[in-house]
C-alpha positions in Angstrom: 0.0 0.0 0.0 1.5 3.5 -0.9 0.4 6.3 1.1 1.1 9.8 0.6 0.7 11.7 3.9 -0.4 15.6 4.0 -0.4 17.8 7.0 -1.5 21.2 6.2 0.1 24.8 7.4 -1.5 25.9 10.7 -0.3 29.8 9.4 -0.9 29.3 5.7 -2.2 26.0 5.1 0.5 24.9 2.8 1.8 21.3 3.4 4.0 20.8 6.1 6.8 18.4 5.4 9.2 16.3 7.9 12.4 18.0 8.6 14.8 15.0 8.0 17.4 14.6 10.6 15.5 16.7 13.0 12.2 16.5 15.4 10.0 18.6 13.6 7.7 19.8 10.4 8.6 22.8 8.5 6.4 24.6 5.5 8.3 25.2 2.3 5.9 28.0 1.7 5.7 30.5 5.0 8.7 28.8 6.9 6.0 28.0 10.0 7.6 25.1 12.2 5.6 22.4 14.2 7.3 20.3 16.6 6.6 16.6 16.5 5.7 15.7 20.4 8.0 13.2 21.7 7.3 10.2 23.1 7.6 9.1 26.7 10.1 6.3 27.5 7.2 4.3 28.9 5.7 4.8 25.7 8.5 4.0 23.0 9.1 1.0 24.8 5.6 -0.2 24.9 5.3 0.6 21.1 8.7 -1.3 20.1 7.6 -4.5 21.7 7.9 -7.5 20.1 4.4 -9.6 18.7 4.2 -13.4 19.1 4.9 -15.0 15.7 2.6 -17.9 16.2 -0.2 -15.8 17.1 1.0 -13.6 14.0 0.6 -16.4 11.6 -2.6 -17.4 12.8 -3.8 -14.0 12.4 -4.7 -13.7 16.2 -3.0 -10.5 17.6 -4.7 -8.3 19.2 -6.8 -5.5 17.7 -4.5 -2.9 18.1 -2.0 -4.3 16.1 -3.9 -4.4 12.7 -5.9 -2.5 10.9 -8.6 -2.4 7.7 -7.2 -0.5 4.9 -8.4 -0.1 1.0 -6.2 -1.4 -1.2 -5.5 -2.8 -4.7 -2.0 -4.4 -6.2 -1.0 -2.7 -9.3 -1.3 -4.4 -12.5 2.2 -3.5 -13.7 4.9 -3.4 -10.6 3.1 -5.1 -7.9 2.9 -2.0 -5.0 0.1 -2.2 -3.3 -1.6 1.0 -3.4 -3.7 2.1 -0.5 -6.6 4.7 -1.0 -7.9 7.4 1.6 -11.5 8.3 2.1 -14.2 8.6 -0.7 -11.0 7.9 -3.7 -11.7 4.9 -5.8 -9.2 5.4 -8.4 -4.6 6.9 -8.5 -1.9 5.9 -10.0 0.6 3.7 -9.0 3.6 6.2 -7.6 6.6 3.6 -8.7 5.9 3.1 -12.7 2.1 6.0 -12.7 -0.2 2.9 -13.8 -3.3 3.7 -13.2 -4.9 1.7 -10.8 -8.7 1.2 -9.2 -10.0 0.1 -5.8 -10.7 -3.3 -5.2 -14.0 -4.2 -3.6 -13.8 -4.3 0.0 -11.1 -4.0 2.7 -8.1 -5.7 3.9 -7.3 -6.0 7.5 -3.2 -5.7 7.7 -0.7 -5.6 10.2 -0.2 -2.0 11.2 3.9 -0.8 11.1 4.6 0.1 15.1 7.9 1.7 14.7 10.6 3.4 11.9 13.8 5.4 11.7 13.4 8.5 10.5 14.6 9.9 7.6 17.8 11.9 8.3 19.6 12.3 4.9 17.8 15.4 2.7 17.2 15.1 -0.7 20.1 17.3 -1.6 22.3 15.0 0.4 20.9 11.8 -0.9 21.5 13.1 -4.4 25.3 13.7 -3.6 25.6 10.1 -2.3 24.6 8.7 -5.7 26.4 11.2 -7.8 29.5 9.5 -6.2 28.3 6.4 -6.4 27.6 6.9 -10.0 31.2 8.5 -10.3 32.9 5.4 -9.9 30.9 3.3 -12.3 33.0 2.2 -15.5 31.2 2.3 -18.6 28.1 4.2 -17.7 26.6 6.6 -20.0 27.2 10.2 -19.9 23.5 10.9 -19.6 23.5 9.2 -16.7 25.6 11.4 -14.8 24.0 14.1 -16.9 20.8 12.5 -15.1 21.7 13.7 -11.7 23.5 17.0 -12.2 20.2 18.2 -13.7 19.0 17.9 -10.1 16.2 15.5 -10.9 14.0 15.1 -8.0 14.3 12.1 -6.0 11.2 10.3 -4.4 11.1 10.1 -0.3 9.5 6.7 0.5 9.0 4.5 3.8 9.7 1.0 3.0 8.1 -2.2 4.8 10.4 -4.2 6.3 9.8 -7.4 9.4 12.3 -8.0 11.9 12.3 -11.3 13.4 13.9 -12.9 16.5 14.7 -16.5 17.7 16.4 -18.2 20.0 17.9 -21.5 18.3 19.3 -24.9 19.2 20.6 -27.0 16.3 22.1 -30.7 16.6 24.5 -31.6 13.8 26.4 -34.5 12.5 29.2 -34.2 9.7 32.9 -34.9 9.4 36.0 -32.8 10.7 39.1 -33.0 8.6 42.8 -32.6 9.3 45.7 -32.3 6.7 48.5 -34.2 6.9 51.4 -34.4 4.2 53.1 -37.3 2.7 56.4 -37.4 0.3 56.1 -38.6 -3.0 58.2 -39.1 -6.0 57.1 -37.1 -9.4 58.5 -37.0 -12.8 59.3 -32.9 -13.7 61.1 -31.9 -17.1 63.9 -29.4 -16.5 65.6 -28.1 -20.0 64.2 -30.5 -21.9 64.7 -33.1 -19.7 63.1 -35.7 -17.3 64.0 -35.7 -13.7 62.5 -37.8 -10.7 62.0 -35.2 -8.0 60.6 -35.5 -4.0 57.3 -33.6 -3.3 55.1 -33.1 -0.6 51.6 -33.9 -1.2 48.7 -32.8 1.0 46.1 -35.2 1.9 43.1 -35.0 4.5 42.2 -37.6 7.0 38.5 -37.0 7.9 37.1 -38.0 11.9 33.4 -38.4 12.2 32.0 -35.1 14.5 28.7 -34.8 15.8 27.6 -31.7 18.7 25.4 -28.9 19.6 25.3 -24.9 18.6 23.3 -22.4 20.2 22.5 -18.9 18.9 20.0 -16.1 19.6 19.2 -14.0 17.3 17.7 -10.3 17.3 16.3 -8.2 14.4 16.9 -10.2 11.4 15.8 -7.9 8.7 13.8 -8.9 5.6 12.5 -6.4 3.2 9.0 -6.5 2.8 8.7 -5.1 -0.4 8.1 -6.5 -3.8 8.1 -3.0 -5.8 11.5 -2.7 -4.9 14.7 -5.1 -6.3 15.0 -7.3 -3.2 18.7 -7.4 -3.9 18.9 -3.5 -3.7 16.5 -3.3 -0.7 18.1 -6.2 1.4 21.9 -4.6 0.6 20.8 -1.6 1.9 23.0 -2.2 4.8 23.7 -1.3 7.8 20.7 0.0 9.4 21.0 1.4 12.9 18.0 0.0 14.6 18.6 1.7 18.1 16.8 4.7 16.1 14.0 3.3 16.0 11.0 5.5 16.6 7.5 5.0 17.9 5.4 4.9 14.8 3.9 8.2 14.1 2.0 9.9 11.1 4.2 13.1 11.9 7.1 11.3 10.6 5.7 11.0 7.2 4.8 14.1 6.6 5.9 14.7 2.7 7.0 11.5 2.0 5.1 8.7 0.7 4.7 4.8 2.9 4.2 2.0 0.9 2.9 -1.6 2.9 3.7 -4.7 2.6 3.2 -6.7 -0.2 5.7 -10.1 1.5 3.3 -11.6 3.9 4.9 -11.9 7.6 5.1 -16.2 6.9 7.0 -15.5 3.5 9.2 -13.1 5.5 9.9 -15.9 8.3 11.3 -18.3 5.5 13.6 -15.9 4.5 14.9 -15.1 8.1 14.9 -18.4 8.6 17.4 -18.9 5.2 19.1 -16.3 7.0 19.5 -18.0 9.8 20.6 -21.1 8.9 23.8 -19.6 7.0 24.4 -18.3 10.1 24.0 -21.7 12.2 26.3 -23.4 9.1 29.0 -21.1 10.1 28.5 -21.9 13.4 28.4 -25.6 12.8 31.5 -25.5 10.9 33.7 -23.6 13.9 32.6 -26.0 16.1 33.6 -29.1 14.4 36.8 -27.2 13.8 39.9 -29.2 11.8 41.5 -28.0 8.4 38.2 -28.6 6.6 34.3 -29.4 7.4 31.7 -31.5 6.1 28.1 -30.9 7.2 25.7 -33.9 6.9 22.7 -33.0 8.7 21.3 -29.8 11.0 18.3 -30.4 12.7 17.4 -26.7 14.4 14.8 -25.9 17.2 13.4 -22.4 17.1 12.0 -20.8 20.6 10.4 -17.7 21.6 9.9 -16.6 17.9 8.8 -12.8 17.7 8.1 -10.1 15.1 8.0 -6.3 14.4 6.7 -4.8 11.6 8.4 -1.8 10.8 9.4 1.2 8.5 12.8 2.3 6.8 13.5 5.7 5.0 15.1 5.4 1.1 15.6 7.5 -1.3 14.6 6.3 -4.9 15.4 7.7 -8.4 14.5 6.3 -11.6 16.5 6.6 -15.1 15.5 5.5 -18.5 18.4 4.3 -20.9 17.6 2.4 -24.5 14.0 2.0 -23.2 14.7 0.3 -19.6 14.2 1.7 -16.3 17.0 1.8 -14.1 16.8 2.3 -10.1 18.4 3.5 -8.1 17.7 3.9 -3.9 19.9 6.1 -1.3 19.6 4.4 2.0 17.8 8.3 3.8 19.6 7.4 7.7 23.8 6.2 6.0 23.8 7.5 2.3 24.5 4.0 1.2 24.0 3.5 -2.5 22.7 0.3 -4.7 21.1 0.9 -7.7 20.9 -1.0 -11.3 23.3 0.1 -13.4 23.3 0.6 -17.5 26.0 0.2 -19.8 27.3 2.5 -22.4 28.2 -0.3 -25.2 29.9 2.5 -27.5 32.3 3.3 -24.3 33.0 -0.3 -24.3 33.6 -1.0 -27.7 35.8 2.2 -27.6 37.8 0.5 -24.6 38.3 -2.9 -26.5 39.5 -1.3 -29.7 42.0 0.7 -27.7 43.3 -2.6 -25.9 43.7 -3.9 -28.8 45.7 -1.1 -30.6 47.7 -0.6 -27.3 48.1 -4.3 -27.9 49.1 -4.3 -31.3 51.6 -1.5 -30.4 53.4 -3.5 -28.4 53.8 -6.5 -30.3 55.2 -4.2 -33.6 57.6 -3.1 -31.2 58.8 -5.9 -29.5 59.0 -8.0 -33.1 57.8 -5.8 -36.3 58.3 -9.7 -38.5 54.7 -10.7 -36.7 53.2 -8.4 -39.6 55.6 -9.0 -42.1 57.5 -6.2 -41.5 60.9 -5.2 -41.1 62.5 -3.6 -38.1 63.1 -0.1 -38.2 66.8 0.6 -38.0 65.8 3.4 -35.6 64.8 0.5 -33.1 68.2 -1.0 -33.0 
């Protein structure tokens, strides 16, 4: 569901828009500011609690966790695209499909916590100018793109944390190197001679044990409008900033719900997860070299949070495909989808290959059938 958010001027009735990076809403028209009212301790920490995943998946939380909303997925990208009051018909903010209402309502999980945005625009646009600095081979356009100070889209993204505490019981083999000498057969000039060499070979104990590990705030990107690869490499997100969910916060900026379902978000934490545990199998097994035959994993105390992170997104068109490109809006870090400029390549081949040829005339001018210069000797 994307949801644009409007909160007009008490002195002029212009939109007020989040501040990022500070605790407030400021008009671009009049200048007016409106402090956002903080949040007691008490309740912050009674907003950023944890839900039971069990009762999550069985759609039993309580009522104040969810929420009916009116929504429809759009044809083209897949956002899901919420609509307020009497509207029955927008377009889809990511690729402007126009989209209608379904019939009917959708209770969801409501998000109960995000980190603000505290990157501007202006400084979000700097972060992928650099980024897009150090690409080889883009086109010129491209960089053209951003010094033309195209706007950049503000957007809260869905994403689920999940915790666990784990207990896995494995069974695999440890292995240890050992050496042994061998005779060989080598040429040296031309000829053969029988030489001593030492050969490394692996003598493998069965291991079997236990690893425990708790794990807090696995993040999964809840968002199918958005490359998961982008999204999820978004990293590192400072979770400590977490905020009380509150409409002031998105202010100007657009919040767009989930569209991966909390149990499709617990089988990729639980992916997660086990790499983790297969690193952790492998330590404890210890020796040269590991093999892994079986991990049998009990997960405890499972919980969930459903919340919101800030990006930055910019779109670019090149030979008819989109290109995207998102600004992580709390670090400045940078993934995007990158073109390629074919004539800069082509140009970079054909000048390998001249500085190629180059070098070979000089080192022996006969490979072209020609004779050496008498200034080369």
């Amino acid at each position: 569901m994307m949801e644009a958010n409007h909160w007009p001027c008490a002195q002029c009735g212009a939109d007020l828009r989040y501040a990022p990076g500070q605790t407030e809403l400021k008009c671009d028209h009049c200048g007016f500011v409106q402090a956002i009212p903080a949040k007691a301790p008490r309740q912050k920490a009674q907003a950023l609690v944890e839900h039971d995943l069990a009762k999550g998946l069985a759609d039993d939380l309580p009522d104040a966790a969810t929420g009916e909303v009116r929504s429809t997925s759009c044809p083209k990208c897949g956002a899901v695209v919420e609509f307020q009051g009497a509207n029955h018909a927008t377009q889809c903010p990511f690729c402007a499909t126009p989209v209608v209402v379904d019939t009917g309502s959708h209770r969801r999980i409501k998000p109960q916590a995000l980190v603000p945005f505290e990157l501007t625009e202006s400084q979000a646009r700097t972060a992928l100018k650099g980024w897009l600095g150090g690409l080889w081979f883009a086109p010129n356009s491209l960089l053209e793109y951003t010094r033309a100070g195209r706007a950049m889209d503000g957007i809260y993204a869905p994403f689920w944390t999940y915790d666990a505490d784990t207990d896995s019981r494995y069974r695999g083999q440890r292995g240890e190197y050992y050496y042994e000498t061998q005779w060989v057969n080598v040429t040296v000039n031309g000829k053969t001679e029988r030489r001593q060499e030492q050969v490394q070979k692996t003598r493998w104990y069965p291991a079997s044990g236990r690893v425990s590990r708790d794990f807090d705030d696995v993040l999964v990107m809840a968002s199918t409008s958005l490359p998961a690869r982008l999204g999820n490499d978004l990293t590192p997100w400072d979770l400590g900033k977490l905020e009380p969910y509150s409409p002031d916060y998105l202010a100007g900026f657009q919040a767009e719900g989930y569209t991966v379902g909390l149990a499709d978000g617990w089988g990729t934490a639980k992916s997660v997860m086990a790499g983790v545990i297969q690193d952790d199998v492998r330590r404890d097994i210890g020796g040269d070299v590991q093999r892994v035959e079986s991990v049998d994993t009990n997960y405890a105390d499972e919980t969930f949070k459903h919340i919101l992170l800030p990006i930055w997104m910019a779109a670019y068109k090149y030979c008819g495909k989109s290109y995207r490109f998102l600004v992580n809006g709390q670090t400045g870090e940078v993934q995007g989808e990158r073109p390629y400029s074919w004539w800069k390549i082509s140009f970079a081949v054909l000048g390998a290959v001249i500085l190629a040829a180059s070098a070979a005339y000089l080192y022996d001018p006969s490979i072209f059938g020609l004779s050496r210069p008498d200034w080369m000797d």
